[in-house]
N, CA, C and O atoms as CSV, one atom per row, in Angstrom:
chain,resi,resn,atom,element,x,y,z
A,1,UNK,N,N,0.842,-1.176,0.000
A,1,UNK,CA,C,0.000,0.000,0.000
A,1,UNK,C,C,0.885,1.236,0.000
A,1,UNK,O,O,2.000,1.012,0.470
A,2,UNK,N,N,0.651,2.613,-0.450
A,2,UNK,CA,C,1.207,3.400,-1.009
A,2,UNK,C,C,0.996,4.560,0.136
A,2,UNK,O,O,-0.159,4.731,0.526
A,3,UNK,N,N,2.041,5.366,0.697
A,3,UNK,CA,C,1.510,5.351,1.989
A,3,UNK,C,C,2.700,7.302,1.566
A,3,UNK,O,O,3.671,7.398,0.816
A,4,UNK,N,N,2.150,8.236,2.259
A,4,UNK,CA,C,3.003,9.578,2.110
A,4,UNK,C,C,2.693,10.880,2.899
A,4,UNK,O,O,1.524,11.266,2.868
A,5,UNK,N,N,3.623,11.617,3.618
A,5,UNK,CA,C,4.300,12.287,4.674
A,5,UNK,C,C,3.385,13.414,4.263
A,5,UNK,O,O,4.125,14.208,3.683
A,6,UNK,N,N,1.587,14.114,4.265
A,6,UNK,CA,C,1.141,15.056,3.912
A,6,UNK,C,C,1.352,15.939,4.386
A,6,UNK,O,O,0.489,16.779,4.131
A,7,UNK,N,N,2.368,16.406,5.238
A,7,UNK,CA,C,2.721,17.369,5.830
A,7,UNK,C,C,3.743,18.209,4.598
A,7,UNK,O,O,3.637,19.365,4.186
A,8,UNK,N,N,4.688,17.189,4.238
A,8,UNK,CA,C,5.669,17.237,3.099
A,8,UNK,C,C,5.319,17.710,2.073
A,8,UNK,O,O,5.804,18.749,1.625
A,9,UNK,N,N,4.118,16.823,1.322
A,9,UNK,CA,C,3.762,17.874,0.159
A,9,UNK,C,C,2.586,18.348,0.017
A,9,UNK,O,O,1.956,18.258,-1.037
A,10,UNK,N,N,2.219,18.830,0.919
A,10,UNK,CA,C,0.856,20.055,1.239
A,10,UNK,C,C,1.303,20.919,1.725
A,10,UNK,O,O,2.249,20.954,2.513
A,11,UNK,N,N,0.416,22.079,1.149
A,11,UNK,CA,C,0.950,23.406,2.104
A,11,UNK,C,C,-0.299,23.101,3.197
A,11,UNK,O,O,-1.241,22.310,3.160
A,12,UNK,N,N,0.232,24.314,4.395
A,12,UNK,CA,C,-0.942,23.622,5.605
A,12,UNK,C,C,-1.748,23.725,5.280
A,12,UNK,O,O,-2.191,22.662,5.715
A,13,UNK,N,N,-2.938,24.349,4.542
A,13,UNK,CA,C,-4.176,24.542,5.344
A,13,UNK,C,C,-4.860,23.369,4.253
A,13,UNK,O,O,-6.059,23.444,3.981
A,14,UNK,N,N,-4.177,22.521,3.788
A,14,UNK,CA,C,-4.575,21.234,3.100
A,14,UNK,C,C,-4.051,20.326,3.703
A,14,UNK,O,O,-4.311,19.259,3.145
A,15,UNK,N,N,-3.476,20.215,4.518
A,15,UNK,CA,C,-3.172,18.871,5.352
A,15,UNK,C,C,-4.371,17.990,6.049
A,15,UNK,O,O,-4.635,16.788,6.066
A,16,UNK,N,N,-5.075,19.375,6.716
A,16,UNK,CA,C,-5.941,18.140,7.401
A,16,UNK,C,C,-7.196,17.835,6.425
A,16,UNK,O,O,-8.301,17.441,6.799
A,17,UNK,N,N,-6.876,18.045,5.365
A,17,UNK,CA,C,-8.420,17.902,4.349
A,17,UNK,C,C,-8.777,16.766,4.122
A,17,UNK,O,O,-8.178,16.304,5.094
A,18,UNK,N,N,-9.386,15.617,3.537
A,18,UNK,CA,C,-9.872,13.997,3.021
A,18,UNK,C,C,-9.110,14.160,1.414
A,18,UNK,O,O,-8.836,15.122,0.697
A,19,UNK,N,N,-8.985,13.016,1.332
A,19,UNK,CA,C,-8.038,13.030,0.179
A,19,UNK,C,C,-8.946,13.395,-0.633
A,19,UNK,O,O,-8.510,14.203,-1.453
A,20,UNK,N,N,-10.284,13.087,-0.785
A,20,UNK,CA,C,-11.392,13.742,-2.355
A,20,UNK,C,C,-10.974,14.882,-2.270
A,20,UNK,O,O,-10.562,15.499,-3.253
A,21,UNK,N,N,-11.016,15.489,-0.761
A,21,UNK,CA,C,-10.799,17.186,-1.192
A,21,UNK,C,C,-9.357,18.035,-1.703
A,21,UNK,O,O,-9.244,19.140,-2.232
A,22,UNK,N,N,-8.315,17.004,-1.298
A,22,UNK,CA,C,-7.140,17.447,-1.711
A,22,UNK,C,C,-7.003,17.181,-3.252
A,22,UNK,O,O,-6.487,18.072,-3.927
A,23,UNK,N,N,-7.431,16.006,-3.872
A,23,UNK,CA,C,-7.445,15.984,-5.274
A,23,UNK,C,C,-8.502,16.719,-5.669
A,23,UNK,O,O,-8.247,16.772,-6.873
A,24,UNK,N,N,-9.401,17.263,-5.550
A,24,UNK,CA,C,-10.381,18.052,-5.861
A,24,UNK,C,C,-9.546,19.706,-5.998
A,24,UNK,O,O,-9.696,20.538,-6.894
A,25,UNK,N,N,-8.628,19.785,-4.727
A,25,UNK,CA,C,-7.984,21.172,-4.861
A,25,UNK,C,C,-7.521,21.181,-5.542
A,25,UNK,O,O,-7.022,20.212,-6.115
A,26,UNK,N,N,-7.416,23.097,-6.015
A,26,UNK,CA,C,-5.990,23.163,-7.235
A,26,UNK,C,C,-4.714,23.401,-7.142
A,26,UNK,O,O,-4.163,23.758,-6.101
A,27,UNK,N,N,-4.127,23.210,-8.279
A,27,UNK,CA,C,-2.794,22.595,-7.550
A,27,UNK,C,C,-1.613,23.361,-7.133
A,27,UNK,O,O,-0.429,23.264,-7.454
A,28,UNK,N,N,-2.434,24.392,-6.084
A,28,UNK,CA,C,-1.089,25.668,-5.489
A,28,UNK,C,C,-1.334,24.535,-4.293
A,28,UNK,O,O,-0.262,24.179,-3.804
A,29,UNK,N,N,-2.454,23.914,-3.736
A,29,UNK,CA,C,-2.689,23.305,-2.694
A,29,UNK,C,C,-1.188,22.088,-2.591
A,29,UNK,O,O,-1.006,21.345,-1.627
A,30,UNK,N,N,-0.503,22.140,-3.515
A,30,UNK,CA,C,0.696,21.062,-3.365
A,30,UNK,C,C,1.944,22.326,-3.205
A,30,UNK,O,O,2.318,23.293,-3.868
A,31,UNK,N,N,2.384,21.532,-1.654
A,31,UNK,CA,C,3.653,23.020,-1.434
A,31,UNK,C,C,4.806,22.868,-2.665
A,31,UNK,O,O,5.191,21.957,-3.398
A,32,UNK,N,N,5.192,24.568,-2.423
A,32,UNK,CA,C,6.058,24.941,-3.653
A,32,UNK,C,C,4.938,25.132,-5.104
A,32,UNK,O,O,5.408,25.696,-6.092
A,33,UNK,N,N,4.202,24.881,-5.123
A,33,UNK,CA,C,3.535,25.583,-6.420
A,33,UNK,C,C,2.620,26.544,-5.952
A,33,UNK,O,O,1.766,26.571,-5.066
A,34,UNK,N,N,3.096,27.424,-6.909
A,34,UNK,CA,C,2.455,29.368,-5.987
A,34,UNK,C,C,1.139,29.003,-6.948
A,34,UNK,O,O,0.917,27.866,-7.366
A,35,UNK,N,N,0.426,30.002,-7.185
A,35,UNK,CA,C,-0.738,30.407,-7.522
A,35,UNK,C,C,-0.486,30.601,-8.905
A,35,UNK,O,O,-1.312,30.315,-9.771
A,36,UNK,N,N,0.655,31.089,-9.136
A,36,UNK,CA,C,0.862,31.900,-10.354
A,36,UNK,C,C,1.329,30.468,-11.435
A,36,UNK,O,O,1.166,30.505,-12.654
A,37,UNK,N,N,1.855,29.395,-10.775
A,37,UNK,CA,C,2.413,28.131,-11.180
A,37,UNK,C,C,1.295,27.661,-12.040
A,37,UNK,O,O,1.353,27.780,-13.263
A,38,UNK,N,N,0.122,27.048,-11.336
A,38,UNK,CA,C,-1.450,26.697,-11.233
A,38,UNK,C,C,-2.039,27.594,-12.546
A,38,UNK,O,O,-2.468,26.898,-13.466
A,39,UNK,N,N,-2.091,28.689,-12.687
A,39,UNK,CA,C,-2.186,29.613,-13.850
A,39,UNK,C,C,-1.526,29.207,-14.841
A,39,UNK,O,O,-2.244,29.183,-15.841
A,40,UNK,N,N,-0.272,28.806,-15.074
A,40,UNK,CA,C,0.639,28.859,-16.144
A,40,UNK,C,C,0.428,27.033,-16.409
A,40,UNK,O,O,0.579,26.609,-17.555
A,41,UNK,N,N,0.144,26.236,-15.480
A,41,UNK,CA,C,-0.253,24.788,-15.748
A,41,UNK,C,C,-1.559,25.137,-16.030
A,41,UNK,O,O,-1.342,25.062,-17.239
A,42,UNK,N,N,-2.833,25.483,-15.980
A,42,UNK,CA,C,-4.125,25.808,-16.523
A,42,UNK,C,C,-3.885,25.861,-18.180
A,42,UNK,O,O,-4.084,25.040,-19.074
A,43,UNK,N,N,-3.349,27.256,-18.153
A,43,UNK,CA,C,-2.912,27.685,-19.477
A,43,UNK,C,C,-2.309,26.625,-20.657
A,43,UNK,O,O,-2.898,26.458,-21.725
A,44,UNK,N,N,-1.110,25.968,-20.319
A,44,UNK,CA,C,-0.340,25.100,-20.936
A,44,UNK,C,C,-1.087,23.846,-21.130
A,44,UNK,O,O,-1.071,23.309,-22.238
A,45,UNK,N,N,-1.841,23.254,-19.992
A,45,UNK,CA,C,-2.064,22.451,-20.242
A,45,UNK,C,C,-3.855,21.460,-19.955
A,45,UNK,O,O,-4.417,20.376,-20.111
A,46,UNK,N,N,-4.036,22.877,-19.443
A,46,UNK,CA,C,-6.147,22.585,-18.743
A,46,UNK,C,C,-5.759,21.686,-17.363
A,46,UNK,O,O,-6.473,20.864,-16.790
A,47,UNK,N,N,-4.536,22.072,-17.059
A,47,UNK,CA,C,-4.228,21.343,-15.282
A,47,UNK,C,C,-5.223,22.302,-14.800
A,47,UNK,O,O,-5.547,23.128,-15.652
A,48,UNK,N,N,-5.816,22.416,-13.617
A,48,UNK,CA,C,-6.997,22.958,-12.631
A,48,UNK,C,C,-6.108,22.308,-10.938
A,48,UNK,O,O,-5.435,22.785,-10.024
A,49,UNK,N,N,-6.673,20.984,-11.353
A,49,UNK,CA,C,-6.611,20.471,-9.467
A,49,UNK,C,C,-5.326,19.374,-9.787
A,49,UNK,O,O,-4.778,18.951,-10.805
A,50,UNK,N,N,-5.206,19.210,-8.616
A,50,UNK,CA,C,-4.166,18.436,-8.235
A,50,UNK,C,C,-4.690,16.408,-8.523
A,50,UNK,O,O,-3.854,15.508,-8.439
A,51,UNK,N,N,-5.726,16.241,-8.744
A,51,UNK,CA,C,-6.307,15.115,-9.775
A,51,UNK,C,C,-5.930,15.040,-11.016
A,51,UNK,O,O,-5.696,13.930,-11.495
A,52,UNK,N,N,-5.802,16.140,-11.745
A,52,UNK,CA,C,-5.644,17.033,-13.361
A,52,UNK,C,C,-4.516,16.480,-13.311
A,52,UNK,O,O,-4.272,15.527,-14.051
A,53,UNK,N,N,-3.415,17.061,-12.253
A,53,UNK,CA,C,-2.151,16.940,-12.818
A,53,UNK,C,C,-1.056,15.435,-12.496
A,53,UNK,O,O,0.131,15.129,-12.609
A,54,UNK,N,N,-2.551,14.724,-11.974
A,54,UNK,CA,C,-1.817,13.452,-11.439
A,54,UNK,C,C,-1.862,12.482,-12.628
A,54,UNK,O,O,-1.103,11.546,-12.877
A,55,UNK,N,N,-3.274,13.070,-13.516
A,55,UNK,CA,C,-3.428,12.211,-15.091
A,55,UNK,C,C,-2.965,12.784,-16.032
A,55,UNK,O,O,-3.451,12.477,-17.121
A,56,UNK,N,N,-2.073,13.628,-16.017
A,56,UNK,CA,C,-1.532,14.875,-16.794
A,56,UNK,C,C,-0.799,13.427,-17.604
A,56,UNK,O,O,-0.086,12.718,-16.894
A,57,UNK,N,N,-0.977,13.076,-18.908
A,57,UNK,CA,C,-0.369,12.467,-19.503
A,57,UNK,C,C,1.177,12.318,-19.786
A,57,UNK,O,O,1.744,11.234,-19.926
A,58,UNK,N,N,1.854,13.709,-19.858
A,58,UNK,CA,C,3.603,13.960,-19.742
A,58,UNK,C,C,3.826,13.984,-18.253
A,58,UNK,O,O,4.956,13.716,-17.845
A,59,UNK,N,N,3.084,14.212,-17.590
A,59,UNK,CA,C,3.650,13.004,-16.179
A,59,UNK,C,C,3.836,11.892,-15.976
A,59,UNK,O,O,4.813,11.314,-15.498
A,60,UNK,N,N,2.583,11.420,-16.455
A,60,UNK,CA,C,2.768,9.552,-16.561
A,60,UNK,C,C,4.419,9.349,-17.854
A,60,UNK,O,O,5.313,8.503,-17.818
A,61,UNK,N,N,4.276,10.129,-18.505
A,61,UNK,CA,C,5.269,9.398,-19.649
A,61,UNK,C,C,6.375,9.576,-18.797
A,61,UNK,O,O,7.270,8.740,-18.918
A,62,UNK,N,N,6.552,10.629,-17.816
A,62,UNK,CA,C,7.750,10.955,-17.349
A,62,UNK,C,C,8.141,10.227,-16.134
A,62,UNK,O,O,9.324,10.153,-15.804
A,63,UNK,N,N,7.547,9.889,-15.711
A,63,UNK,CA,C,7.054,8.938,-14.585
A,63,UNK,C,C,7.769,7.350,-14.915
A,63,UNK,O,O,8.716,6.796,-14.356
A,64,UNK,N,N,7.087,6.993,-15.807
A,64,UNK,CA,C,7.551,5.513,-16.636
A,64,UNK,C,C,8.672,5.703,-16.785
A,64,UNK,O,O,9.418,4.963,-16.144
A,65,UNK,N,N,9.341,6.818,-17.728
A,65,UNK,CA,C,10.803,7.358,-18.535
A,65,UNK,C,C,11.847,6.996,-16.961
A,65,UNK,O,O,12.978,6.513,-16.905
A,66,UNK,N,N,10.932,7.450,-15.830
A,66,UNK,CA,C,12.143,7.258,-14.721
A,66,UNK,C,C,12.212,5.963,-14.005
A,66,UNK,O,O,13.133,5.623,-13.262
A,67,UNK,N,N,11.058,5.206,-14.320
A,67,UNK,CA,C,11.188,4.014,-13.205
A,67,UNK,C,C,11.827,3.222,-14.532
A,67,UNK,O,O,11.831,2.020,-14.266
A,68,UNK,N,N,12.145,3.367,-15.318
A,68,UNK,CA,C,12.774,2.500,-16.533
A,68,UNK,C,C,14.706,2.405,-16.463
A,68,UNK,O,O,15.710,1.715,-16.643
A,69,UNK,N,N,14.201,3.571,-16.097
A,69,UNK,CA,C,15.863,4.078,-15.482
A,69,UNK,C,C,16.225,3.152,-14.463
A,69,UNK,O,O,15.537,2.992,-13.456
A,70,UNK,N,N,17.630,2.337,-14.766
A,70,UNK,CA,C,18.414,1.233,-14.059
A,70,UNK,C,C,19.525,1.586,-13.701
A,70,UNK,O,O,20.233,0.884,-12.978
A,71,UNK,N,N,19.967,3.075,-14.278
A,71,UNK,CA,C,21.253,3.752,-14.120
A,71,UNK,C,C,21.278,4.380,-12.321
A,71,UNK,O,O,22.257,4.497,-11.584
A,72,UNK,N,N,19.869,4.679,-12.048
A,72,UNK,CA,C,20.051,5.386,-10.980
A,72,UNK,C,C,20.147,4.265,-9.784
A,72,UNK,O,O,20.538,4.424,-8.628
A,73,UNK,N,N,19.671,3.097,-10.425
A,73,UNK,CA,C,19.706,2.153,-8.772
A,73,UNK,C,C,21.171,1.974,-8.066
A,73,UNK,O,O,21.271,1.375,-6.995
């Protein structure tokens, strides 16, 4: 089971939320992406929430591209 430190990558006032509502948020709600980030992923790519950018297709490719990677083990 897939298990992660929401303190780490939430900014606070999304920590204590239910996960529907954190993937439901948009995605300044993930710390380190400002507001202005969220705008410029909208724009580029119709990212909105932090769901959007988890099916964001050049994530998944990029995603795969790294677990393929044998150089880094």
């Amino acid at each position: 089971m897939a298990s992660i430190d929401l303190d780490k990558v939430l900014d606070k006032a999304w920590a204590d939320k239910s996960l529907p509502e954190i993937l439901a948020a948009p995605v300044g709600a993930l710390k380190g992406v400002s507001d202005r980030d969220g705008e410029l992923l909208n724009e580029a790519f119709g990212v909105r929430t932090v769901a959007d950018l988890a099916e964001l297709k050049y994530v998944r490719w990029a995603q795969a591209l790294a677990a393929l990677d044998t150089s880094a083990a």
